[in-house]
C-alpha positions in Angstrom: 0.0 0.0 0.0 1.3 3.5 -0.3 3.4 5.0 2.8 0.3 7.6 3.2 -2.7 4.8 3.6 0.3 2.9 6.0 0.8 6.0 8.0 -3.2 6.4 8.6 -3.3 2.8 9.8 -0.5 3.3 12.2 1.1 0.7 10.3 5.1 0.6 11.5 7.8 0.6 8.9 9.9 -2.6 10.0 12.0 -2.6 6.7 13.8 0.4 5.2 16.2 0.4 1.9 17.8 2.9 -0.2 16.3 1.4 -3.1 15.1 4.5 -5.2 13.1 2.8 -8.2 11.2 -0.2 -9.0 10.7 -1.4 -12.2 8.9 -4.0 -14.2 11.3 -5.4 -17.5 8.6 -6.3 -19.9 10.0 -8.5 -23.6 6.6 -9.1 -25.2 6.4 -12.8 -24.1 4.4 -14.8 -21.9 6.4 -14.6 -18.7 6.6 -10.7 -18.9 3.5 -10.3 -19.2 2.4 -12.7 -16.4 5.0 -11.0 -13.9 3.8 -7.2 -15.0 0.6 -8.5 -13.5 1.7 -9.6 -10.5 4.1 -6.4 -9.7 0.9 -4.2 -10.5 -1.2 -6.3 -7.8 1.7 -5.4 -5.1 3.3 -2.5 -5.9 0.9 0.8 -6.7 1.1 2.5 -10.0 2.7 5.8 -9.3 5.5 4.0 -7.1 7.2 1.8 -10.4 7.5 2.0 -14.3 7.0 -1.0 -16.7 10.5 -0.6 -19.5 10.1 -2.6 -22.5 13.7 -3.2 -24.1 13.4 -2.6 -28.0 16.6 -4.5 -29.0 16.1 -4.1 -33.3 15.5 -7.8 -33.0 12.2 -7.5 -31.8 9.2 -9.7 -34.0 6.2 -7.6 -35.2 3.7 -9.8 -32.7 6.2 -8.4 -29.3 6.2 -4.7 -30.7 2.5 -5.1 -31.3 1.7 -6.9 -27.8 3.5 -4.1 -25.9 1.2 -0.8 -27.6 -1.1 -3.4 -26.7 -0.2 -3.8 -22.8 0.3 -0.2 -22.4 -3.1 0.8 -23.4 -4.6 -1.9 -21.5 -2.8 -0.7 -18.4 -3.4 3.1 -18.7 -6.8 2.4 -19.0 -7.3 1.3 -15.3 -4.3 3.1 -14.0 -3.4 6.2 -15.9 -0.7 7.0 -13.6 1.4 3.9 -14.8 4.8 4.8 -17.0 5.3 3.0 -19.4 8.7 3.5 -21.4 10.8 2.1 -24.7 14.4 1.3 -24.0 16.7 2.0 -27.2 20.0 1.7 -28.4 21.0 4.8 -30.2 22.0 2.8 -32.6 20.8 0.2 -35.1 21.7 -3.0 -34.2 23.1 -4.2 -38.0 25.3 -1.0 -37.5 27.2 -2.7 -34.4 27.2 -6.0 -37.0 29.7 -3.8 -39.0 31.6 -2.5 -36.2 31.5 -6.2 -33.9 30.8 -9.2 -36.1 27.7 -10.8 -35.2 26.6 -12.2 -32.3 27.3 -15.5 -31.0 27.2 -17.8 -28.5 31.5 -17.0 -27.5 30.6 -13.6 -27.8 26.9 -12.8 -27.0 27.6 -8.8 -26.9 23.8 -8.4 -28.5 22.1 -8.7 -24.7 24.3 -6.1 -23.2 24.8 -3.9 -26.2 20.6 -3.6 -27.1 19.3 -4.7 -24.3 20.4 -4.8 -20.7 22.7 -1.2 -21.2 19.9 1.1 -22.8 17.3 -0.3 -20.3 20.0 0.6 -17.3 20.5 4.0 -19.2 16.6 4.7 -19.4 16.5 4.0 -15.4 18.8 6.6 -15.2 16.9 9.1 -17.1 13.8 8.1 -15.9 15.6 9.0 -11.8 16.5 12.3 -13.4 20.0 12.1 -11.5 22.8 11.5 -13.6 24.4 8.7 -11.6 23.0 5.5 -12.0 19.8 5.2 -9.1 19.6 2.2 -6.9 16.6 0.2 -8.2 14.7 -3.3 -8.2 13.9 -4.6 -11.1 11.9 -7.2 -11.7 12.2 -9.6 -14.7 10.2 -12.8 -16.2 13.5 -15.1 -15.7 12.3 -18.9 -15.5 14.6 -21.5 -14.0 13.8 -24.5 -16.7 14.8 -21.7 -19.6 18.3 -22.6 -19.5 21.3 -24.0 -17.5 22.5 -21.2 -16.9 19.3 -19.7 -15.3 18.8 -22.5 -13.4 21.5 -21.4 -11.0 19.9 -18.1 -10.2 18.8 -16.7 -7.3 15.3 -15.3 -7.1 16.9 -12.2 -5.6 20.7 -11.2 -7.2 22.9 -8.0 -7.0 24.6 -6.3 -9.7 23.3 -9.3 -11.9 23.9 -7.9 -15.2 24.9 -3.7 -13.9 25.8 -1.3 -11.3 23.2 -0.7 -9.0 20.5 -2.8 -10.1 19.1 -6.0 -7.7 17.5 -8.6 -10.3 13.9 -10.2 -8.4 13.0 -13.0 -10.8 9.4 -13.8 -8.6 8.6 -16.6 -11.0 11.6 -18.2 -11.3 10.6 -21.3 -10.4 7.2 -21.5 -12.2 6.7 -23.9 -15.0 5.0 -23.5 -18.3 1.7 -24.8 -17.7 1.2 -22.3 -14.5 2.3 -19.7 -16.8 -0.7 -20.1 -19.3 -2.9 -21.0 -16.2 -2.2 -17.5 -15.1 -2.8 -15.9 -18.5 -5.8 -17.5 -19.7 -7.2 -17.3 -15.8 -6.5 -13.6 -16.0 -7.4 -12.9 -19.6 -4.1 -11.3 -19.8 -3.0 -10.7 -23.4 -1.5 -13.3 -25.2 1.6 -12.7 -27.7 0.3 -14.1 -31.5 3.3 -15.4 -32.3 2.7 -18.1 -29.6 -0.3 -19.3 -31.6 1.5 -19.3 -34.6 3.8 -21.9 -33.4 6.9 -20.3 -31.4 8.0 -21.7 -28.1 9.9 -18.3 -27.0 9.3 -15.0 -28.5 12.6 -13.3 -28.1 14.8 -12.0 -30.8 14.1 -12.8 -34.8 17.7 -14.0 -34.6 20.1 -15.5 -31.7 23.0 -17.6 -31.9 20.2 -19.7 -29.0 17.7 -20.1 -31.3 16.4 -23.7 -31.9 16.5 -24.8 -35.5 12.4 -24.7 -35.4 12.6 -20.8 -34.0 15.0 -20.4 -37.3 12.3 -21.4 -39.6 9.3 -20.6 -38.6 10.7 -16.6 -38.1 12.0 -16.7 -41.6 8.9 -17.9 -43.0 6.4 -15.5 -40.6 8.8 -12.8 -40.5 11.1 -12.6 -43.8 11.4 -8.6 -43.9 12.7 -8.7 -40.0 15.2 -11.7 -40.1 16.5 -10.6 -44.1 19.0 -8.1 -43.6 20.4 -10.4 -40.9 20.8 -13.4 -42.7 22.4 -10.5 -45.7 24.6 -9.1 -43.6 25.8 -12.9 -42.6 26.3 -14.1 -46.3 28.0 -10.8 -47.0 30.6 -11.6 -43.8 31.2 -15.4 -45.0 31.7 -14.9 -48.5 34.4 -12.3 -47.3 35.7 -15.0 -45.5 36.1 -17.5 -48.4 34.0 -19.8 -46.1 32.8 -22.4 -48.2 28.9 -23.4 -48.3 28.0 -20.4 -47.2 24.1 -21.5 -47.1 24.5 -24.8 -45.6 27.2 -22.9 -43.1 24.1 -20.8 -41.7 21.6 -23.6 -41.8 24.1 -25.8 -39.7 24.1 -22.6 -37.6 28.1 -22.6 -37.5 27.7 -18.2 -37.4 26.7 -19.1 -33.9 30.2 -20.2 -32.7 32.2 -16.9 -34.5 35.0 -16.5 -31.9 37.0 -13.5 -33.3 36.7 -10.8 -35.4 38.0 -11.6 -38.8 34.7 -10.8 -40.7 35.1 -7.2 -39.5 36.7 -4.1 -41.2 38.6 -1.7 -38.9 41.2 0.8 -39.2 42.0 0.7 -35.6 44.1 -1.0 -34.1 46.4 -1.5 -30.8 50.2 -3.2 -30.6 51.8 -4.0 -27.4 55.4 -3.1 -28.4 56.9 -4.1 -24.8 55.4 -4.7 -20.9 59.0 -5.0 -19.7 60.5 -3.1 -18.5 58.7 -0.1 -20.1 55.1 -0.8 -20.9 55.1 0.8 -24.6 51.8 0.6 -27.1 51.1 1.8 -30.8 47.5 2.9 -31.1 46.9 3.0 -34.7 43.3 5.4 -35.4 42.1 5.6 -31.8 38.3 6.3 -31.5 38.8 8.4 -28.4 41.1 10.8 -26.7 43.7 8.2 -24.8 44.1 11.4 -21.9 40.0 11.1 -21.3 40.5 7.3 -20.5 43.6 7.4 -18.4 41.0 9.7 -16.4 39.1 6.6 -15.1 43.1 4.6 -13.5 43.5 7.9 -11.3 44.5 11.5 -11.1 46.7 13.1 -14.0 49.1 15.4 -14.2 50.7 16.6 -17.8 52.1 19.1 -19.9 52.3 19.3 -24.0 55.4 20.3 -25.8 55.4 19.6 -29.6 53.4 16.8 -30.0 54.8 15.3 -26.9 53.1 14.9 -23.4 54.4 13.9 -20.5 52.9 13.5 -17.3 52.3 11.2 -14.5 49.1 9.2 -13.2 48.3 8.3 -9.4 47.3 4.7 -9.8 46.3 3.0 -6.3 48.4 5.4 -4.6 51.2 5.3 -6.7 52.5 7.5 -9.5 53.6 6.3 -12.4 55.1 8.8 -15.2 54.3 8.4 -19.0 55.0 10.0 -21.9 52.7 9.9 -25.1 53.4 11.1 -28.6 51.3 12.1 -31.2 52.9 11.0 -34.8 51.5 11.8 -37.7 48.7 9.8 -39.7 47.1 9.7 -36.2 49.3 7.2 -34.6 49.7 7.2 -30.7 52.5 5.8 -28.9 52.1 5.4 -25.2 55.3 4.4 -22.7 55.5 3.9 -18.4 58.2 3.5 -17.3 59.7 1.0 -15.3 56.5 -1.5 -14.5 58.3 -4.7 -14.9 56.0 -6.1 -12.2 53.2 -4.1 -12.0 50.5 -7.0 -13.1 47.7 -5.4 -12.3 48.4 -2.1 -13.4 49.6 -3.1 -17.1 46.2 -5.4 -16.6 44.2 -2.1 -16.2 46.2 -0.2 -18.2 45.5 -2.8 -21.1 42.1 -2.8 -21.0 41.9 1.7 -21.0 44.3 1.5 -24.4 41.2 -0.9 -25.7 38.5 1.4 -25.0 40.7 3.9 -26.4 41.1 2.6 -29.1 37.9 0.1 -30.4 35.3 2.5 -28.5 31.8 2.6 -30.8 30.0 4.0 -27.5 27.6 1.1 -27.2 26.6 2.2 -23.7 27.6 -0.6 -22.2 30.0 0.5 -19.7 28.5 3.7 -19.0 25.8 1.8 -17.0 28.5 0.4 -14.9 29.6 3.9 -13.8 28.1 4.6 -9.8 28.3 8.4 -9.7 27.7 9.3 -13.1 31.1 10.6 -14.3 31.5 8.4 -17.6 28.9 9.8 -20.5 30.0 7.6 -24.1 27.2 9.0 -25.8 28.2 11.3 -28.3 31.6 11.0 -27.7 33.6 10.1 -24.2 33.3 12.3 -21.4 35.0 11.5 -18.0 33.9 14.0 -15.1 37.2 14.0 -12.8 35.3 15.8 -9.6 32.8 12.6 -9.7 35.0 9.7 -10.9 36.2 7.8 -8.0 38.7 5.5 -9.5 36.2 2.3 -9.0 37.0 0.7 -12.1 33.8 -1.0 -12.7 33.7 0.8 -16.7 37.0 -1.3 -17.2 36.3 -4.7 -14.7 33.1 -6.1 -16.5 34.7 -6.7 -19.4 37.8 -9.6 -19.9 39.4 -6.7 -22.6 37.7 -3.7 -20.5 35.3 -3.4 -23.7 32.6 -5.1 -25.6 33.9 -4.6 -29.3 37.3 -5.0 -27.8 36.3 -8.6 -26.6 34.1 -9.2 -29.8 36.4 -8.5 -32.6 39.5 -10.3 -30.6 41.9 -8.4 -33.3 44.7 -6.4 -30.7 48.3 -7.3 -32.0 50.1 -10.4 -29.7 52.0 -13.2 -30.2 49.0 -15.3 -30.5 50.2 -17.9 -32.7 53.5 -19.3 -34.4 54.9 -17.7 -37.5 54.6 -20.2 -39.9 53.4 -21.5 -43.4 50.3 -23.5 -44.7 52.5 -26.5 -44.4 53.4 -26.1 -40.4 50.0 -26.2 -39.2 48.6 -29.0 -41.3 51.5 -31.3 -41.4 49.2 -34.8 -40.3 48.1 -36.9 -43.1 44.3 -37.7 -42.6 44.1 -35.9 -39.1 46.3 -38.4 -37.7 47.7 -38.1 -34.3 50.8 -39.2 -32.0 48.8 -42.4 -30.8 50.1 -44.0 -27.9 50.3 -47.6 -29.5 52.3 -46.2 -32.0 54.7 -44.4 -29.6 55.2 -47.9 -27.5 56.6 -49.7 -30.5 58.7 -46.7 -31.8 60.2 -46.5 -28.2 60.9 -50.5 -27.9 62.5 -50.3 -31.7 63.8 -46.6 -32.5 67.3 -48.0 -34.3 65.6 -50.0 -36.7 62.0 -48.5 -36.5 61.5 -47.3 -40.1 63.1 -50.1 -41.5 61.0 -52.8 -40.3 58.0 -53.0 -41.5 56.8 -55.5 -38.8 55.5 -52.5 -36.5 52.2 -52.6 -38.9 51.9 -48.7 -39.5 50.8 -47.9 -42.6 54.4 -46.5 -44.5 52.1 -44.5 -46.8 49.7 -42.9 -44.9 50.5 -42.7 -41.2 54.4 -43.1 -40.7 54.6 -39.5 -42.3 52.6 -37.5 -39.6 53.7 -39.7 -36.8 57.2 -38.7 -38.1 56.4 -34.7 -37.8 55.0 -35.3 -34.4 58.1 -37.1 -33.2 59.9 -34.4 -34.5 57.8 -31.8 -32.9 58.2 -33.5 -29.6 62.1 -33.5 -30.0 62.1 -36.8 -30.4 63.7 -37.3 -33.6 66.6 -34.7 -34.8 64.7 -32.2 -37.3 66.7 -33.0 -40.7 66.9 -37.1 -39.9 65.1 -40.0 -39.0 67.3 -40.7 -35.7 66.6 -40.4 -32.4 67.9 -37.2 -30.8 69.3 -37.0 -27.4 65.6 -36.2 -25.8 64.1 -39.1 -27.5 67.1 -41.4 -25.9 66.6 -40.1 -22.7 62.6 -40.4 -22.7 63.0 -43.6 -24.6 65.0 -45.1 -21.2 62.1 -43.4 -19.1 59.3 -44.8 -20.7 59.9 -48.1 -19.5 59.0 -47.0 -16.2 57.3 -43.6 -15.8 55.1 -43.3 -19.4 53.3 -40.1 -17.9 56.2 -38.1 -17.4 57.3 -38.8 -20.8 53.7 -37.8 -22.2 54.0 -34.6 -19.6 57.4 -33.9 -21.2 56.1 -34.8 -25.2 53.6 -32.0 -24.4 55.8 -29.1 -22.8 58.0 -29.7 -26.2 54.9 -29.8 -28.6 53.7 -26.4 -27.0 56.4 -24.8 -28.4 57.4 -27.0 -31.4 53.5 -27.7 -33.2 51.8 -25.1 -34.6 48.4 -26.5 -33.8 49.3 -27.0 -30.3 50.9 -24.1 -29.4 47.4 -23.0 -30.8 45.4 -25.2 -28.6 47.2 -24.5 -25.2 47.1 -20.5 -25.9 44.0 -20.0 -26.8 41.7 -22.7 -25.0 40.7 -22.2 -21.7 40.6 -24.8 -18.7 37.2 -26.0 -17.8 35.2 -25.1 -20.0 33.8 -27.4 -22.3 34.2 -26.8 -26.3 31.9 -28.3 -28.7 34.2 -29.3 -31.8 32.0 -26.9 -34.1 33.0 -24.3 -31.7 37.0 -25.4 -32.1 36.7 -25.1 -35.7 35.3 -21.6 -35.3 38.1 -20.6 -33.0 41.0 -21.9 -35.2 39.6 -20.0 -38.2 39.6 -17.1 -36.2 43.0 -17.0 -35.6 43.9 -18.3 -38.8 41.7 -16.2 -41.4 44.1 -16.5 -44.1 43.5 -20.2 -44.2 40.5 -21.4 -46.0 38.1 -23.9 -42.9 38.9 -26.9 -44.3 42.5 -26.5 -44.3 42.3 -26.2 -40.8 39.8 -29.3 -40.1 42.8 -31.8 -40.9 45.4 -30.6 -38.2 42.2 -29.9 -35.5 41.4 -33.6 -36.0 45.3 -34.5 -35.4 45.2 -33.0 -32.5 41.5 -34.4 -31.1 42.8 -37.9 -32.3 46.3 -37.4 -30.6 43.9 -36.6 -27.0 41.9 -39.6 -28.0 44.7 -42.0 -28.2 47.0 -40.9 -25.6 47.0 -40.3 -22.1 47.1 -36.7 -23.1 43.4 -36.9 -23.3 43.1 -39.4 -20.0 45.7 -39.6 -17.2 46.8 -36.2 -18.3 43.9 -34.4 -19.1 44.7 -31.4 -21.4 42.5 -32.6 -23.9 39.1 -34.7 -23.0 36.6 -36.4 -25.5 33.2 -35.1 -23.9 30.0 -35.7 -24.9 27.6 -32.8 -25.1 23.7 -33.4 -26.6 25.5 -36.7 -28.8 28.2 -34.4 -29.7 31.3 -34.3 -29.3 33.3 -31.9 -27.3 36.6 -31.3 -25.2 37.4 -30.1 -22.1 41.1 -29.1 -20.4 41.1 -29.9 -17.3 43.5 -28.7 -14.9 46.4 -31.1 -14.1 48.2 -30.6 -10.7 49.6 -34.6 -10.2 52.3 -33.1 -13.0 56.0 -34.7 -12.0 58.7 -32.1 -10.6 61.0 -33.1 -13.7 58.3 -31.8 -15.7 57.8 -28.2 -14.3 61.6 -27.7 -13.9 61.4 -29.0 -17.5 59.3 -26.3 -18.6 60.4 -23.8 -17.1 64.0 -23.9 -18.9 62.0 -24.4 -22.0 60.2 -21.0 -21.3 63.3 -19.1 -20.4 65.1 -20.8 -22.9 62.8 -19.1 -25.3 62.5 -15.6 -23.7 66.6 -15.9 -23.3 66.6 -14.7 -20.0 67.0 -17.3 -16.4 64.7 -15.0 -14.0 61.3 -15.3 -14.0 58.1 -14.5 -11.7 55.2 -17.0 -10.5 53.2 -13.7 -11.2 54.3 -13.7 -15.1 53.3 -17.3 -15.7 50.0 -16.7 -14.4 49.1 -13.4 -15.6 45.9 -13.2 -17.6 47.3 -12.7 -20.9 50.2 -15.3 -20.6 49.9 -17.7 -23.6 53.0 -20.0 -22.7 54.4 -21.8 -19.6 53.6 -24.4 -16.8 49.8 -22.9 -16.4 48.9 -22.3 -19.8 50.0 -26.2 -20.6 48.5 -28.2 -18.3 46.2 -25.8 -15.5 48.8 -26.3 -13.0 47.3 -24.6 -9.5 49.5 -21.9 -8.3 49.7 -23.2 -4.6 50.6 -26.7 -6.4 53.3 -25.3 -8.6 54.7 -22.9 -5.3 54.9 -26.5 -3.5 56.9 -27.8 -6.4 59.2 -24.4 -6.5 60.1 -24.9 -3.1 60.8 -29.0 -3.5 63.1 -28.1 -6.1 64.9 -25.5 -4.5 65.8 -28.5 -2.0 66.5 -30.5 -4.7 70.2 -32.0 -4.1 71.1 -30.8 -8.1 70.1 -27.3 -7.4 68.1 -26.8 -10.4 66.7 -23.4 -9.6 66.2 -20.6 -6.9 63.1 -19.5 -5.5 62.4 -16.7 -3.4 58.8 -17.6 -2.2 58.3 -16.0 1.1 57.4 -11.9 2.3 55.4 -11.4 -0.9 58.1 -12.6 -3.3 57.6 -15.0 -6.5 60.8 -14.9 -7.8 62.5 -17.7 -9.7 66.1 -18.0 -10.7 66.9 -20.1 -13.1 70.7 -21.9 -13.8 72.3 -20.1 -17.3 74.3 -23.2 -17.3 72.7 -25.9 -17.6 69.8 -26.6 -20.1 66.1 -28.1 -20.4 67.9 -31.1 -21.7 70.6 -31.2 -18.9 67.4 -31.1 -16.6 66.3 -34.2 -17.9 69.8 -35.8 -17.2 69.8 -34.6 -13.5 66.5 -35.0 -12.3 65.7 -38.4 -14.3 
């Protein structure tokens, strides 16, 4: 009831907030439309507003139930706001400027829907900081998996500021209609005309049913969708272009190779100087530093340098303008300033991808940060939070969508290093067994029954990428003799050390292990999708033969069993991976790797910190998952180790490792085996 009638029945207050707004999130569909109902019988009309999130996806039948809604509302209860939540701009523009949506990089939710909704509560409070609301949404538990780990009541679900009730979270379909046809509440059309969900025309979710019946109800909505998507795959030289959307392979796009931009950032160097090329930034890179901390600068010719209180501590830059609007940014002396370069990382994104999709401005508490039309930071108001850069892995959407910043993200090589396996043929263990119990007369007896023709050529690049055989012969090398002699005994370790050297000797490994995450399980579509996205100058089947090597090696090796880099998973009768984190790894095989990682960077002192920073794409973690507390335990076990193999400095805050520059990763394998 309203405070007044409360107050005149000596009603008491027991339960006080500093919420400032409710509001009611209404899509169109059936759930909405039951839980608008349900917030007007509890909450009185002057005291919320009803947003309906208009994302450019929208069916005819959802933009025709809301008009609908609204005047049915108003009609009983004038005082009830109703309001249309926009983008201010078309969605098929942020196609051109993000790739399309998919199910890696679902940017459509937050860009046109969730982030103009938060910015219409925030004009709707008439404040300029983001208000403290309640909004309540038609969330259903059995939608999804991953809604059926929500709470009824969450904070800061999606934004800043904003506590997510879902009141019918847990209510099934059948009570759903109940209530609507009990009620006489109006029903969306395209519910009668066959559809299961009414959300957007297109959606990288969407069952294969949704698909065709929208295209065939809806053809002038979903067609400059599906346009835009031939136009982006025939630029690609994908092949089948028509079957490729039917099969719905769009939905797994993982990068941003379909998408034109003339901007772009280069990390030149993070140690000991932090030094970036910003090539056509979007925005003014002073406006951004805004949101790390205070600044302090002058300009001289082209040249500014200053200094920026970060956490408490200054750091001094110096940026230069060159011409054809190129911006180099340097700090000095931030060698181990992790979280700082982190930070710093995702501002130079902003910088330079922003297309001011709203997104983070939502996340903003006090209303400093504006993006809309151009970036504004408000230095009296900002308070250094950093939730405009923390909600995002690269600090921004389009930064995260388009996956196109310069980094050593894969091996210089040629079409022949990447797809070097006949037949997607792997290192099988079998085969490995009688190579090891036969390597002096191995390829001249034919009695090991491997195909000559066909499978002793890739099993010979992959012994050669594991430094088993010498690279310009058939013999054993040195490596191979000494894992030959430990194979009879310890097989794992071998396999752990076979890895570590195929990390940084196979192209399609070195891939896998820098690119693909721990837990989290990959369907093999979505693989496929991935690799062409960091190789888009290879056509997709030239990549399907050395993606099935590498699957196949998992399959039949311990590498995708006792060791579990690489697991065969079934998801829905298809077939999927998952790396799982490895911590029973042998100490011969992170002293191992370690050599092999300074041996690569040339230099013998290294940080825990570096090999677990979050955009590290080689060493112990990256390779098998390895926990830092496991691989500390190990540090200081081989510290004590009688040979001395390294130094580490582990205690007050320290993570220092000291490496021997005279002895090798081989030598390694001659002490500690």
């Amino acid at each position: 009831m309203p405070l007044s009638e409360a107050e005149k029945q000596g009603k008491q207050i027991v339960y006080n907030t500093k919420i400032e707004m409710f509001i009611a999130s209404f899509s169109g569909g059936k759930d909405s439309q039951v839980l608008l109902d349900l917030v007007s019988r509890v909450i009185p009309p002057n005291d919320f507003s009803v947003i309906y999130s208009d994302t450019g996806y929208e069916i005819p039948p959802s933009l025709e139930i809301f008009e609908k809604t609204k005047q049915r509302y108003q009609n009983k209860t004038p005082d009830l706001k109703f309001y249309l939540a926009k983008n201010h701009q078309n969605v098929i523009d942020y196609w051109d400027k993000m790739g399309s949506p998919s199910r890696i990089h679902r940017w459509c939710c937050n860009v046109m829907k969730s982030a103009p909704l938060s910015r219409k509560i925030k004009e709707i409070s008439g404040t300029n900081k983001q208000p403290k609301a309640v909004l309540f949404d038609g969330v259903r538990a059995e939608e999804s998996s991953s809604r059926s780990g929500r709470n009824r009541i969450g904070k800061n679900v999606k934004h800043n500021n904003i506590i997510n009730a879902s009141p019918i979270l847990y209510w099934n379909p059948t009570e759903i209609y109940f209530y609507l046809l009990f009620h006489k509440l109006p029903i969306n059309q395209a519910y009668r005309n066959g559809l299961s969900r009414v959300g957007c025309v297109i959606c990288p979710y969407a069952s294969n049913w949704s698909e065709d019946l929208c295209a065939k109800l809806y053809p002038e909505t979903v067609s400059p969708f599906l346009n835009k998507l031939k136009d982006d795959l025939k630029k690609s030289n994908i092949s089948g272009v028509d079957n490729y959307i039917k099969q719905g392979q769009w939905k797994m796009r993982a990068g941003g190779k379909n998408v034109e931009s003339s901007s772009s950032l280069n990390i030149i160097s993070t140690s000991p100087n932090f030094k970036a090329s910003l090539n056509n930034p979007k925005e003014k890179i002073l406006v951004w530093l805004k949101v790390l901390g205070k600044l302090q600068y002058i300009e001289q010719n082209n040249i500014i340098k200053g200094s920026l209180n970060y956490k408490k501590k200054i750091y001094n830059f110096e940026i230069t303008n060159n011409t054809n609007n190129n911006v180099i940014i340097e700090f000095k002396e931030v060698s181990n300033e992790i979280l700082f370069i982190s930070h710093l990382k995702k501002i130079l994104n902003k910088t330079v991808y922003c297309v001011h999709c709203e997104v983070c401005e939502v996340e903003c508490p006090t209303g400093a940060l504006s993006v809309v039309p151009v970036v504004t930071v408000d230095e009296n108001k900002c308070i250094h939070c950093l939730k405009c850069v923390n909600f995002d892995p690269k600090g921004c959407v389009i930064a995260s969508s388009i996956n196109i910043s310069k980094g050593d993200n894969k091996m210089k090589t040629s079409k022949t290093g990447i797809n070097r396996y006949n037949d997607g043929m792997g290192l099988r263990e079998a085969w490995l067994n009688k190579f090891f119990n036969n390597y002096d007369k191995f390829f001249e007896d034919s009695s090991h029954g491997i195909n000559v023709q066909y499978q002793i050529p890739p099993l010979i690049n992959w012994l050669k990428e594991a430094n088993i055989l010498q690279a310009e012969t058939k013999l054993i090398s040195e490596v191979g003799k000494l894992l030959a002699l430990k194979y009879q005994t310890h097989p794992e370790i071998v396999w752990e050390i076979i890895f570590i050297n195929l990390c940084y000797n196979s192209e399609i490994c070195y891939w896998f292990h820098s690119n693909i995450d721990f837990d989290r399980t990959y369907l093999k579509s979505e693989l496929e999708i991935i690799l062409q996205d960091s190789y888009p100058e290879y056509k997709d089947r030239t990549l399907r033969n050395p993606l099935n090597s590498l699957l196949n090696t998992f399959k039949e090796s311990p590498l995708g069993s006792k060791i579990p880099v690489g697991k065969h998973v079934r998801v829905d009768k298809n077939l999927g991976l998952v790396r799982q984190s490895y911590n029973d790894i042998a100490l011969v095989s992170v002293a191992y790797s370690l050599y092999k990682y300074a041996e690569k960077k040339n230099r013998y002192n290294l940080t825990v910190s570096e090999l677990y920073k979050e955009d590290q794409k080689e060493g112990i973690y990256r390779q098998f998952g390895v926990s830092r507390e496991v691989f500390e335990k190990h540090l200081r076990t081989l510290k004590e180790e009688k040979n001395r193999v390294l130094n580490a400095d582990l205690n007050m805050g320290l993570d220092n490792i000291n490496l021997r520059d005279d002895i090798s990763s081989i030598d390694i394998l001659k002490l500690l085996f």
